[in-house]
C-alpha positions as CSV (number, residue, x, y, z in Angstrom):
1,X,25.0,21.1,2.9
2,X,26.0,17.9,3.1
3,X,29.4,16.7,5.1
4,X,31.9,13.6,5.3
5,X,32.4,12.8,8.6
6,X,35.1,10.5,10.9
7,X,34.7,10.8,14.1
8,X,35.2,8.6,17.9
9,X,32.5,7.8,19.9
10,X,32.1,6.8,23.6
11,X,33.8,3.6,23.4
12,X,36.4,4.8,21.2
13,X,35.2,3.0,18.1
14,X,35.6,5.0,14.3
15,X,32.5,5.9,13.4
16,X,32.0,7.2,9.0
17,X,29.4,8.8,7.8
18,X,27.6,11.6,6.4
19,X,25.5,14.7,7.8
20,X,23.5,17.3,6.8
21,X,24.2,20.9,8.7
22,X,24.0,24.6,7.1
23,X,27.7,25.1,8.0
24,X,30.8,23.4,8.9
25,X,30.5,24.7,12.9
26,X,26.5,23.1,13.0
27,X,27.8,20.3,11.9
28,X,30.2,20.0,14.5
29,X,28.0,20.8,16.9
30,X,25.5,18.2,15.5
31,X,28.4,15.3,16.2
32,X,29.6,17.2,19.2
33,X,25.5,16.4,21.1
34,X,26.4,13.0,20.0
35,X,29.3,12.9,21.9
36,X,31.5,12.0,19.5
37,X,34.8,13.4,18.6
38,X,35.5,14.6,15.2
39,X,38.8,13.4,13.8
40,X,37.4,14.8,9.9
41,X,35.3,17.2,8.2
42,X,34.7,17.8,4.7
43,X,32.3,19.0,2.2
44,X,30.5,15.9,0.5
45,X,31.1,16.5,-3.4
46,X,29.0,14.5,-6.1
47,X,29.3,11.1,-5.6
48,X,30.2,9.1,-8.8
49,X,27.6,7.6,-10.8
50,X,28.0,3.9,-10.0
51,X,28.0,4.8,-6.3
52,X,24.4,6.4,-6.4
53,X,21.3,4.3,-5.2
54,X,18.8,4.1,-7.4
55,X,15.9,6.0,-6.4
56,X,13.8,2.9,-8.0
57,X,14.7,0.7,-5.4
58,X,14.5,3.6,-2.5
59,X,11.2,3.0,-1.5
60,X,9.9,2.5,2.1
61,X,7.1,0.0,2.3
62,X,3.8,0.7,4.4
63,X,5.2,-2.5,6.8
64,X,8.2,-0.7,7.7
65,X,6.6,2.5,8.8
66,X,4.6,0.3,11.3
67,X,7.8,-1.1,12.5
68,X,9.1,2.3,13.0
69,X,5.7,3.5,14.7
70,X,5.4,1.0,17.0
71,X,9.5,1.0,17.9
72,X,9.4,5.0,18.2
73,X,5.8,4.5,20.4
74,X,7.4,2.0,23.1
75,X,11.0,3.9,23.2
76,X,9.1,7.1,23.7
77,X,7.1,5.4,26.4
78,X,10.3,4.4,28.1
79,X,11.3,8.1,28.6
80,X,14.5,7.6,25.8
81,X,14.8,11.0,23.9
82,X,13.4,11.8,20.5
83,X,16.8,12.0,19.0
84,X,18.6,8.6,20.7
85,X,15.2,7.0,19.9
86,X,15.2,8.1,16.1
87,X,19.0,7.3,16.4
88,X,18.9,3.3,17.2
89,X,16.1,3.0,15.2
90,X,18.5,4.4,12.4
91,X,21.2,1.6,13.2
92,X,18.5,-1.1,13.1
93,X,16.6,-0.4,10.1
94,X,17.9,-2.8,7.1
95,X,16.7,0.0,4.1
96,X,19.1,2.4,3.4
97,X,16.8,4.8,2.5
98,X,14.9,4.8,5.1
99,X,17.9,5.2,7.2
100,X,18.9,7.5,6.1
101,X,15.6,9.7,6.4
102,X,16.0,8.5,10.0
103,X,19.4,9.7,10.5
104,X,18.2,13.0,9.2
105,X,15.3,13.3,11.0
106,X,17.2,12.6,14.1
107,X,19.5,15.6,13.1
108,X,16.4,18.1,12.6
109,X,15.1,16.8,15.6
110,X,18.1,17.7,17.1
111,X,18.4,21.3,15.7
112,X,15.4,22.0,16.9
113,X,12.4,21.1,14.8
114,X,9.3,19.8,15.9
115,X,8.4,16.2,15.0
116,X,5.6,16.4,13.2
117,X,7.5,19.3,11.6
118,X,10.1,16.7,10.4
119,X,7.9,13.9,9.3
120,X,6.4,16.5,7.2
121,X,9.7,16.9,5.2
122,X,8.6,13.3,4.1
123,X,5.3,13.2,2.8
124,X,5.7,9.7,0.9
125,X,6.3,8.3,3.8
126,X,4.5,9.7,6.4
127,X,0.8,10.5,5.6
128,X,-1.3,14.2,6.4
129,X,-3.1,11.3,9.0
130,X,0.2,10.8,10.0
131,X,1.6,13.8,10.6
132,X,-1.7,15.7,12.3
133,X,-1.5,12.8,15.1
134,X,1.6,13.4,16.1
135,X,1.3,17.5,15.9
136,X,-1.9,16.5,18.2
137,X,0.4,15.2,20.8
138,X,2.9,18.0,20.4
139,X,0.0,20.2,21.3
140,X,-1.6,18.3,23.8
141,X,1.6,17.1,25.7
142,X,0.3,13.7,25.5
143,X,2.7,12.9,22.3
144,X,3.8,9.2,24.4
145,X,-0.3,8.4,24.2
146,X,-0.6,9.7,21.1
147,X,2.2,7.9,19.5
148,X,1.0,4.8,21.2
149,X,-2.8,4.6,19.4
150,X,-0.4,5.8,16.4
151,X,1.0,2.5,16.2
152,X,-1.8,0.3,17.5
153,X,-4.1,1.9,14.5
154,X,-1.3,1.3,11.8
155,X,-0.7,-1.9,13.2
156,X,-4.6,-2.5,12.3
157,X,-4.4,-1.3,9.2
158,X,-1.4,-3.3,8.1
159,X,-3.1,-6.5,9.6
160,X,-6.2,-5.4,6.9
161,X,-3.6,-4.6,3.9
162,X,-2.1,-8.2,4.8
163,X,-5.3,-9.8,4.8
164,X,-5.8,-8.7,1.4
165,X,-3.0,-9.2,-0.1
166,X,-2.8,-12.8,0.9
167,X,-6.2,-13.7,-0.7
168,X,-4.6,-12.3,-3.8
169,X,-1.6,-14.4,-4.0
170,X,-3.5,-17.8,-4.5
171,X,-5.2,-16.3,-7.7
172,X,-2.0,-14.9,-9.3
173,X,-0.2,-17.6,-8.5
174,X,-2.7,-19.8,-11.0
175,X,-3.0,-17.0,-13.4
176,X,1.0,-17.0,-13.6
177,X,0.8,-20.5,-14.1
178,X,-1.8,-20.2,-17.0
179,X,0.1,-17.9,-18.8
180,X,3.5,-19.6,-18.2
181,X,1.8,-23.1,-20.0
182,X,0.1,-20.9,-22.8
183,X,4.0,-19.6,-23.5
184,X,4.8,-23.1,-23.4
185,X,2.0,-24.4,-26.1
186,X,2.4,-21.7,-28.3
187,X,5.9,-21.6,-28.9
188,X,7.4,-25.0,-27.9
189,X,4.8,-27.8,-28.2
190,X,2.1,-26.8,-30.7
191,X,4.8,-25.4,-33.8
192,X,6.2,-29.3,-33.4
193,X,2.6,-30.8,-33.9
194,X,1.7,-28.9,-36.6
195,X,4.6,-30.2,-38.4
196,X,4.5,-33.4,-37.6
197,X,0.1,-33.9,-38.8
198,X,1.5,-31.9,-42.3
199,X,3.2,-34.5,-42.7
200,X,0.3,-37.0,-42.1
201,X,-2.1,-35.2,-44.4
202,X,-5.3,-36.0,-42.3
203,X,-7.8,-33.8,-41.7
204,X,-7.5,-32.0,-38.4
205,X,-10.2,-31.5,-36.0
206,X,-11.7,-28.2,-35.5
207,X,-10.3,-27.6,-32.0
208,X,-6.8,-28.7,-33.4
209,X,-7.4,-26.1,-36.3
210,X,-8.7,-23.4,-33.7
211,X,-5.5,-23.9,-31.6
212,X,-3.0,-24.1,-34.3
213,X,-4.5,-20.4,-35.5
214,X,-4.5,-19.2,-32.2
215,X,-0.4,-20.0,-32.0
216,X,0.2,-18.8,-35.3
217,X,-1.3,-15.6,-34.4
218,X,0.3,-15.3,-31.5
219,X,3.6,-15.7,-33.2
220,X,3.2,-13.2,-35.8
221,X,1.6,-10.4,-34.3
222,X,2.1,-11.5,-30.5
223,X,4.4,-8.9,-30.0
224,X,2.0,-5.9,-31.6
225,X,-0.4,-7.3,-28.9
226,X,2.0,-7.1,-26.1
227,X,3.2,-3.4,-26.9
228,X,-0.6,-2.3,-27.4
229,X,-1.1,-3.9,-24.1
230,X,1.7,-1.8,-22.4
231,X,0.6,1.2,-24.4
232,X,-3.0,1.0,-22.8
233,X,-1.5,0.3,-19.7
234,X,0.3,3.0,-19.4
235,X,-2.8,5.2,-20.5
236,X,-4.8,4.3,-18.0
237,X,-2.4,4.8,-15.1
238,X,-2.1,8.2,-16.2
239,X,-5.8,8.9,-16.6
240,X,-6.3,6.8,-13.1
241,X,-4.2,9.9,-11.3
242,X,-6.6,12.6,-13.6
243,X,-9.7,13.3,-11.0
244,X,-11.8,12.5,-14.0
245,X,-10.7,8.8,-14.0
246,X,-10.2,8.5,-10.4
247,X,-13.9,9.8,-10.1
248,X,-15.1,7.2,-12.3
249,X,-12.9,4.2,-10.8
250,X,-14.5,4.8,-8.2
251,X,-18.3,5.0,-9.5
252,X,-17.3,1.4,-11.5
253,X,-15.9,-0.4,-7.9
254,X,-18.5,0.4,-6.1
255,X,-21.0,-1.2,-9.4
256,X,-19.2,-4.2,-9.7
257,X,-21.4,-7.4,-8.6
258,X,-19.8,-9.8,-5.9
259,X,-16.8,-6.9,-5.3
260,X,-18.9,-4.1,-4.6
261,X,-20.0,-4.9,-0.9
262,X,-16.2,-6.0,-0.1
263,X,-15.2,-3.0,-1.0
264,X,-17.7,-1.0,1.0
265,X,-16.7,-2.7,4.1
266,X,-13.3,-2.1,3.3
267,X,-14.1,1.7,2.9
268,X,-16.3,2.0,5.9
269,X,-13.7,0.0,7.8
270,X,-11.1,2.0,6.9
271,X,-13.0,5.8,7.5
272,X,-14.4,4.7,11.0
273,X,-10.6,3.6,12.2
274,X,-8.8,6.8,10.8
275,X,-11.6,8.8,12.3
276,X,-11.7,7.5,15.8
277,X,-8.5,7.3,16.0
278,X,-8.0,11.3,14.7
279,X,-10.6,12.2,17.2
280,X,-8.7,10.6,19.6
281,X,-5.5,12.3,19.0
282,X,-7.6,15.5,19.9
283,X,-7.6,16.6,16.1
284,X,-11.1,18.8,15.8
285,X,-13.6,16.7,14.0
286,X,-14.0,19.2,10.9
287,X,-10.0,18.5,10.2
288,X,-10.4,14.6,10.9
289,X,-12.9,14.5,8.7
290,X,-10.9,15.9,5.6
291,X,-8.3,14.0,6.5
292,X,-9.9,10.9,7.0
293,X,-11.9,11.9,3.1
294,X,-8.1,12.0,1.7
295,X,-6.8,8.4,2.8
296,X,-10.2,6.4,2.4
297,X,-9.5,5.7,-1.3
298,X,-12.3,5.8,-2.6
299,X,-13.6,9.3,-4.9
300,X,-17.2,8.8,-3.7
301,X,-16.9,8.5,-0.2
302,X,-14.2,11.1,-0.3
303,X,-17.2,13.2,-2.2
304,X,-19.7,12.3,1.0
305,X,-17.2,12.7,3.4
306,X,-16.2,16.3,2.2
307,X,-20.3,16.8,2.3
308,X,-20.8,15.6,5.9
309,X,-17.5,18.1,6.5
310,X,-19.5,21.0,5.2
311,X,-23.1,19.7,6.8
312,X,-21.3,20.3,10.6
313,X,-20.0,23.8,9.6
314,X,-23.6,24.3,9.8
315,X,-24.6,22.6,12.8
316,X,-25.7,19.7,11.4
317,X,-24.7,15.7,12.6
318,X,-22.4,13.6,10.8
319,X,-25.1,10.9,10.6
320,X,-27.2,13.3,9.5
321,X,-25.4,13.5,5.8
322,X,-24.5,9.9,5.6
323,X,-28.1,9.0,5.9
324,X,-28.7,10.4,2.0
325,X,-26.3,8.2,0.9
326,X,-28.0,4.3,2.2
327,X,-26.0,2.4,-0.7
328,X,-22.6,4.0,0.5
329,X,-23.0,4.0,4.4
330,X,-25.7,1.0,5.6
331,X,-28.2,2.3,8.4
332,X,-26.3,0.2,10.4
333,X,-23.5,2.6,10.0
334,X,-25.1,6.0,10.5
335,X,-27.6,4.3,13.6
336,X,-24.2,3.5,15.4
337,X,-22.7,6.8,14.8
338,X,-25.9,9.2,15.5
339,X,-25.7,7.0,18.5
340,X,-22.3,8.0,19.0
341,X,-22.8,11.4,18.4
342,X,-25.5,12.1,20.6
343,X,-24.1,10.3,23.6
344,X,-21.1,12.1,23.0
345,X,-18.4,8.9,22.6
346,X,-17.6,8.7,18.9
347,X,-14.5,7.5,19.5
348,X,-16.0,4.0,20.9
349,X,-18.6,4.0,18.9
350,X,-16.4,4.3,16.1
351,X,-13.5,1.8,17.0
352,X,-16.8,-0.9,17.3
353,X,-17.9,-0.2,14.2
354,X,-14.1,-0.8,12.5
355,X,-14.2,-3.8,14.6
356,X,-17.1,-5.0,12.8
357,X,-16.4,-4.3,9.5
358,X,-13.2,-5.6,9.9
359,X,-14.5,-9.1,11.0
360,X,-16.8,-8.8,8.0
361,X,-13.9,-8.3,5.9
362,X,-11.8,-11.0,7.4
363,X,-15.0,-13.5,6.9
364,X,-15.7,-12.3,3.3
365,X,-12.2,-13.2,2.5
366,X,-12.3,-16.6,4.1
367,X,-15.4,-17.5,2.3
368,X,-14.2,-16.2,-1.2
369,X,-11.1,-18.1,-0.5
370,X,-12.8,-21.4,0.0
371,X,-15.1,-20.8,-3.3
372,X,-11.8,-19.0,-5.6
373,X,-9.4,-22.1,-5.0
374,X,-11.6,-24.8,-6.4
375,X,-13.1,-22.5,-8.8
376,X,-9.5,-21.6,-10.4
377,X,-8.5,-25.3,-10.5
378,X,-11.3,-26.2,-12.3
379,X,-10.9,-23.1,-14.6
380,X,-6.8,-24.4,-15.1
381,X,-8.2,-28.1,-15.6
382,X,-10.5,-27.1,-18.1
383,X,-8.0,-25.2,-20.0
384,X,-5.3,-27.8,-20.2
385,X,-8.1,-30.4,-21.0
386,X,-8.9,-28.1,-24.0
387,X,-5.1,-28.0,-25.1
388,X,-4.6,-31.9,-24.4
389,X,-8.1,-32.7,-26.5
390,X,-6.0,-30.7,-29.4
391,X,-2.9,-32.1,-29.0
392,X,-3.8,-35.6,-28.4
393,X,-7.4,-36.2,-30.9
394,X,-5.1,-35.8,-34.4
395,X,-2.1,-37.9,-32.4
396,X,-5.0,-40.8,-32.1
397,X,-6.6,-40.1,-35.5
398,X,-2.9,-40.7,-36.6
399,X,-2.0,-44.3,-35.3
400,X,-5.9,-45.3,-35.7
401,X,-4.9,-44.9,-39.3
């Protein structure tokens, strides 16, 4: 149940807001361990429509959750309480929603619950990855530790995202561009010319003719084009989530030439950090190994990891399994971790061969950066030299005449 609360705090300011509780007396006793005083109590009804966030807009972005990790890992540290630690983290978090899910968190945490227990109740937000580390601690007593290496591995994994991402922007940014000048052609500058040489009665050249098609197409049927486009869009997103599709997604990455051995060092990046970092939360390796299968996003390793998972059930090494698969885990790989395994420090051996990868990654994306810049401006030139050579050859056949 849900109730409206005014209540005092410490320094006598009015404090509003709203609390979850099974009954009116928990909820008093909620506010009561926050030492405020309740001045009023009542039952939250449905709040009108226009007053309801839209759940759209309510999403919590991978960059704040490493915000929160590393602010809950050094409050923790300090020896503050779950609950005050959860609580100004609450006050300083600029999402609602995700201030909310504080707030409440802070409240189970409170009542009772476990943390991992809580994070659980938010499985959007918080991964299985996430959740098992912190249970690890819980378990271990070592939660401060744990919660530490928490933050330091999401704090690597955003710094890989954000690599990413930024070599992305540069391409998008000319592709926008492209398509904002094509808009621009077709609906503004070429309908004008083609009036204007009717008019002249000359015979147009072929690239003139080509373009002037092109736009006339465009207009007529441009909008069947774009709702087909949508329409197969929205197909394939909902095929994507079918394990069919993401089963073959994954098959066609991993074929591509010039993308295919980025994204392996992505992957391979990606498993050996999770992994080493589940190990050494004190997680046994059989569970970090299906967790580590379910976040490496990729459908074939997830297939070889879930293998490997099932080879040690058996008694057999990790390296052992990956060693079938050459294309999908380099010898490199699986020398460093039968190292690893038999000196008995897969943790290190591990976190060096992240390291690696990830310095592979981060050169791979310098290098395709210096190559994709020139390459899309002379891709952009071309294509408004082909529109100018249309625009401007009848223009001069014109006044030559």
């Amino acid at each position: 149940m849900k109730f409206n609360y005014q209540a005092r705090d410490e320094k006598g300011e009015t404090q509003t807001g709203v609390i979850d509780a099974s009954s009116r007396e928990a909820a008093l006793q909620l506010l009561g361990r926050r030492s405020m005083y309740v001045t009023l109590l009542e039952e939250a009804g449905e709040a009108p429509w226009y007053s309801k966030r839209i759940a759209l807009f309510e999403h919590v972005s991978f960059k704040e959750v490493v915000t929160f990790s590393r602010q809950i890992a050094i409050m923790f540290k300090s020896q503050v309480s779950l609950v005050e630690s959860l609580h100004v983290i609450s006050q300083q978090s600029a999402n609602p929603a995700f201030k909310e899910k504080i707030l409440k968190m802070s409240e189970m945490v409170e009542g009772g619950a476990a943390f991992s227990r809580v994070l659980s109740e938010y499985p959007q937000v918080f991964s299985s990855f996430y959740v098992n580390m912190v249970k690890s601690g819980e378990v271990s007593g070592k939660l401060a530790e744990v919660l530490d290496k928490l933050a330091d591995h999401m704090e690597r994994e955003y710094g890989l995202i954000s690599k990413i991402k930024g070599a992305l922007v540069y391409p998008i940014f000319v592709v926008v561009l492209a398509i904002g000048v094509l808009f621009l052609m077709v609906f503004f500058v070429v309908p004008k010319l083609t009036e204007v040489l009717k008019e002249s009665g000359q015979e147009l050249p072929a690239i003139t003719r080509g373009v002037i098609a092109f736009t006339a197409f465009l207009q007529s049927w441009g909008w069947l084009l774009l709702l087909f486009m949508i329409a197969l869009g929205i197909v394939w997103a909902r095929w994507a989530r079918t394990q069919e599709g993401k089963a073959a997604i994954g098959k066609l990455l991993l074929r591509i030439p010039l993308v295919s051995p980025f994204l392996k060092m992505v992957y391979l990046s990606r498993f050996a950090e999770n992994l080493a970092t589940l190990i050494a939360g004190g997680i046994p390796i059989i569970q970090s190994l299906e967790i580590s299968a379910s976040i490496v996003g990729n459908s074939v390793y997830e297939h070889i990891i879930e293998e490997s998972k099932e080879a040690i059930s058996h008694g057999t090494q990790i390296s052992g399994t990956f060693q079938r698969y050459p294309k999908e885990f380099p010898p490199l790989f699986t020398q460093m971790l039968d190292v690893g395994e038999r000196a008995g420090n897969m943790e290190e051996t591990l976190l060096a061969v992240a390291r690696f990868y990830q310095q592979e990654v981060d050169r791979t994306v310098d290098s395709l950066l210096s190559i994709l810049e020139p390459a899309l401006l002379i891709v952009l030139g071309l294509g408004v030299g082909f529109l100018m050579a249309a625009v401007v050859l009848p223009l001069y056949q014109i006044g030559t005449t």
